[in-house]
Each structure stands twice: as structure tokens, then as C-alpha cells.
N, C-alpha and C positions, 0 to 999 in steps of 0.2 A: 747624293746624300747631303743632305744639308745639317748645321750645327743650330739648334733650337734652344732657345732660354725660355722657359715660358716663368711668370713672376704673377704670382694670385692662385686664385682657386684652392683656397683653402680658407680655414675657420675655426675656432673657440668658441662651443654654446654654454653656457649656462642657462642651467634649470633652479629652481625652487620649488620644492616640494614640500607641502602646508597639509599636515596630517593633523587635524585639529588646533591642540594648544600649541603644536609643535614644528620646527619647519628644517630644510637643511637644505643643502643648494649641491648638486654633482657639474663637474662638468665633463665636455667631451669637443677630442682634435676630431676634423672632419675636412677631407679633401675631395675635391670635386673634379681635379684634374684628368682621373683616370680613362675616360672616355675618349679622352682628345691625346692623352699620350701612346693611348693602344693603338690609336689610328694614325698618329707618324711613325711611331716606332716599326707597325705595321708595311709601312710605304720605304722604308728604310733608311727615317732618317734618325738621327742621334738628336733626345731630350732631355733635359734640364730643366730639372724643378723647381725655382726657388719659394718655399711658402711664403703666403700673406705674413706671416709674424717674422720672419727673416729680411723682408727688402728693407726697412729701413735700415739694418744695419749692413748688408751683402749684396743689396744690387750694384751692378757694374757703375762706377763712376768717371771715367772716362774713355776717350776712344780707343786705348789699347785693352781697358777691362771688356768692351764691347765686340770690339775684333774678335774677341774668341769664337763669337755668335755669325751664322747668317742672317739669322730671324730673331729678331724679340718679340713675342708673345705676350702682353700685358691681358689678365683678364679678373677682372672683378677686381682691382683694387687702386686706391684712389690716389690722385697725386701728392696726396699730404706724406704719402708712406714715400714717396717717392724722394720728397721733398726734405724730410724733415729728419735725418739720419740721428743716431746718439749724440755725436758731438755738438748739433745744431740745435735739437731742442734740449736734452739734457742738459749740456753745458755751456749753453751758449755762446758756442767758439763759431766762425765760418767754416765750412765744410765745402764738399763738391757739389756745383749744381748739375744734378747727374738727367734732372729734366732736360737742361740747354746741352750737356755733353751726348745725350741721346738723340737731339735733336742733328746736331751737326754730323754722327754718326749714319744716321736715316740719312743725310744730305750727300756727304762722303760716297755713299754704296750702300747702304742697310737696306735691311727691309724690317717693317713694323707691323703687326697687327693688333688693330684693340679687338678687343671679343667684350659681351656685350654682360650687362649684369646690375647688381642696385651698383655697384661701386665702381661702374664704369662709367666712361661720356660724364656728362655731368652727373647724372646716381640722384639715387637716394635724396630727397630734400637739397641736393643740390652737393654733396657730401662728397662725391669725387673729382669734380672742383679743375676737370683738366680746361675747360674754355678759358680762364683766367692764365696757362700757362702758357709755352712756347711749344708745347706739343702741338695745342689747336693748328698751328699752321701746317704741321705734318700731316694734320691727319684727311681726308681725302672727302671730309664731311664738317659742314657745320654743326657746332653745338648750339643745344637750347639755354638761353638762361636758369630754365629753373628745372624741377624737377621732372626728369624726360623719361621716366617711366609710362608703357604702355601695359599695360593687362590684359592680357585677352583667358580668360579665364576658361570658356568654352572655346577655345581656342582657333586660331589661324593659320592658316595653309600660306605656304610660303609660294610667291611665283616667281619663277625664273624668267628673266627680260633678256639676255644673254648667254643661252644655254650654251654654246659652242665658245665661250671664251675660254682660255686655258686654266685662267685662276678659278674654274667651278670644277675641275676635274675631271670633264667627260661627264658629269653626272647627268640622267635620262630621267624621264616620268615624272608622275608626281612625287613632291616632297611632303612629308608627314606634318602633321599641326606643331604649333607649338604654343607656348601662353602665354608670352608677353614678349617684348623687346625696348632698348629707350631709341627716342624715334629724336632725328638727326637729319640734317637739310644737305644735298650733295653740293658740293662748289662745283664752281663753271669747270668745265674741263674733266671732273672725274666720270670716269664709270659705273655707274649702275648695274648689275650683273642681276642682280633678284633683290624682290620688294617682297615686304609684309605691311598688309593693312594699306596700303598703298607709301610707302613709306621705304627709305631704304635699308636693306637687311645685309646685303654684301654689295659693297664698294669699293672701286680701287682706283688710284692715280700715282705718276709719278713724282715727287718730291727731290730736286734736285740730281743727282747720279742715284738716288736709291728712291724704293717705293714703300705705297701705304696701304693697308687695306683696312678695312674693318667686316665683322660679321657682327651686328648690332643687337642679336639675341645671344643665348646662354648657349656655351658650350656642354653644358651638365642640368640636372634638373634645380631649378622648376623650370624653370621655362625649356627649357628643352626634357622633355618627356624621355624616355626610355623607349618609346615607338620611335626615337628621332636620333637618339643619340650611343643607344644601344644597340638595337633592330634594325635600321637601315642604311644599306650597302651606300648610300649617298652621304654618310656625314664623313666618311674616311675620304671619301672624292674631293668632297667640297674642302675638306681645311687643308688634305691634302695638297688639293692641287691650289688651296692661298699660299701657303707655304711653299712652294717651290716655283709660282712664278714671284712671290718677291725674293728669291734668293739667286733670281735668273742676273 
């Protein structure tokens, strides 16, 4: 069993609703985690949710807050949240730099995975923003300078390049579509395990005493469909077995 933090996958929408002369705005919490917590918790390991609207102020800040974790799970939110805690931007005091204390955690023994989303890898117009931090060197992939969204709207089949590595789970056959990913360049030395679009979709290397992986598409929809993340017996393999060989 492994101890899991996973930090993201979650959200605030507001609407505006314009009934002629008249308008009013509702909004609504939404989390996307569920998919990926059924499928560790399933595998029997212990998870931890922290929402997109809580890390700035509650993600772990140093190696003993981190220690409690095997694995940190980063997915869909960006370094600014990471970075920029109450006291830092609020009040302009110094705070922890919980980006470099994660890093040296990852180096120590951790294991890391980004999972892939607008507010991952670089994101969104460029809005997740980790290539500029000390993560980049953790992670087991090059970032693009700018906006690394891919779209596959009619979507893409994922191939496996290393079906028998441990970090895939065992997983067998074909994997199901999905509709986009942000597309991300491997460094020398890492692992390639499966590609989308010819591009890489899960990647792993080691990082000091501890490891990194990424899975470069969505763990939840859109981009990961409900034929991918619900339906099939391969998405509990695959994060599964990310998750427990970085905790190896």
C-alpha cells in the first residue's frame, strides 16, 4: 500500500444566464478526481485529496510535511497555486518554497507524477507555468515554451512502446481513444512506456534516490472519455502500477 496526495482535479464554474432584459450568474464545485481515486483505492492504496482551491494554502511545504506521502500526484493545476501561498501573495511576507522543498523530496526518495490537463506541463496559454520552475528538472520530460495543448477532438488511440514494463500494470490490448493531451519532449535517459499522436503519453525516469513519471493526457474527462476512464479494466492498471513503481 502506498500513502498518496494527489493536489488538483478540481473546480469553480460560473455561468451567466441572460433571459432578455435580465441576467444572474449561478455557480458550481466540480471535481474530477473520482475516476483515479476509485482506481488506487481499488489497488489498496490510501488517498488524499487536496482541491485545486486549498493548495495554496495546505499543500505540503516541507520534507517532513511530504514524508507523510509516497507519491504526490499533481494534476491539472499550476505552479502559480503551488507557488504563491496566502502569506506570499496576500501579504507579502516570505513563505515556503514548497516547489524546491518538493523537489529535493522527489531527490531524497519520493515519487512524483504530473497527470496531464489545461493546467498542467506548461497549460493553457502557457498558464501552468512549471518549465520556468525547479520542477522541470524532476520531471522525466521536456516542456514546451508555449501553449502544449494537443486536441484530438476525433480522437487518438494511445500505443503502448513498453507493454511489459511494471509502471503500465500489466495492462494488455488495445487502449481506448482519447482527445487531447499537452505534448512534451522525453530527456535522454528517460523511459517512454506509450505515446499518443506519436508524442509521449507515459514516461518515467529516475530523479536522484526517488522517481518521476508523467501520464501527459487527462486522468478525468474531456480528454479522457468515460470509454477510457470509466469502462476500461486498463486505466486502474496503468496509474496503478505508475503509482507503485514510484513508491518502489
Amino acid at each position: 500500500m502506498s500513502r498518496v496526495l494527489i493536489a488538483g482535479e478540481s473546480w469553480i464554474s460560473q455561468s451567466t444566464h441572460i433571459k432578455g432584459v435580465d441576467s444572474f450568474t449561478t455557480s458550481a464545485y466540480v471535481t474530477g478526481v473520482e475516476p483515479l481515486r476509485r482506481a488506487l483505492e481499488g489497488r489498496g492504496h490510501e488517498v488524499t485529496h487536496l482541491p485545486a482551491h486549498l493548495v495554496p494554502g495546505q499543500f505540503p511545504g516541507d520534507a517532513e510535511a511530504l514524508a507523510r506521502y509516497d507519491v504526490v500526484v499533481l494534476s491539472d493545476i499550476g505552479a502559480n497555486s503551488l507557488q504563491l501561498s496566502p502569506e506570499v501573495f496576500e501579504r507579502g511576507t516570505p513563505g515556503a518554497d514548497r516547489i524546491e522543498a518538493l523537489r529535493g523530496w522527489v531527490g531524497d526518495g519520493g515519487g512524483l507524477l504530473m497527470v496531464g490537463g489545461y493546467l498542467s506541463f506548461t497549460g493553457f496559454e502557457g498558464k501552468a507555468a512549471y518549465r520556468n520552475t525547479a520542477l522541470h528538472e524532476v520531471l522525466p520530460v521536456e516542456l514546451l515554451p508555449e501553449d502544449d495543448r494537443v486536441e484530438l477532438p476525433a480522437g487518438g488511440r494511445p500505443s503502448a512502446v513498453d507493454a511489459g514494463h511494471p509502471a503500465l500494470g500489466g495492462v494488455t490490448g488495445e487502449w481506448p481513444p482519447l482527445l487531447g493531451y499537452n505534448r512534451v519532449r522525453p530527456r535522454p535517459g528517460t523511459e517512454v512506456l506509450a505515446t499518443l499522436a506519436g508524442d509521449p503519453l507515459v514516461a518515467v525516469a529516475v530523479y536522484g534516490a526517488g522517481r518521476s513519471a508523467v501520464f501527459t493526457s487527462d486522468c478525468s474527462p474531456h480528454w479522457a472519455p468515460p470509454a477510457f476512464c470509466e469502462r476500461w479494466d486498463g486505466y486502474a492498471r496503468v496509474f496503478g502500477g505508475l503509482v507503485e513503481w514510484l513508491s518502489r
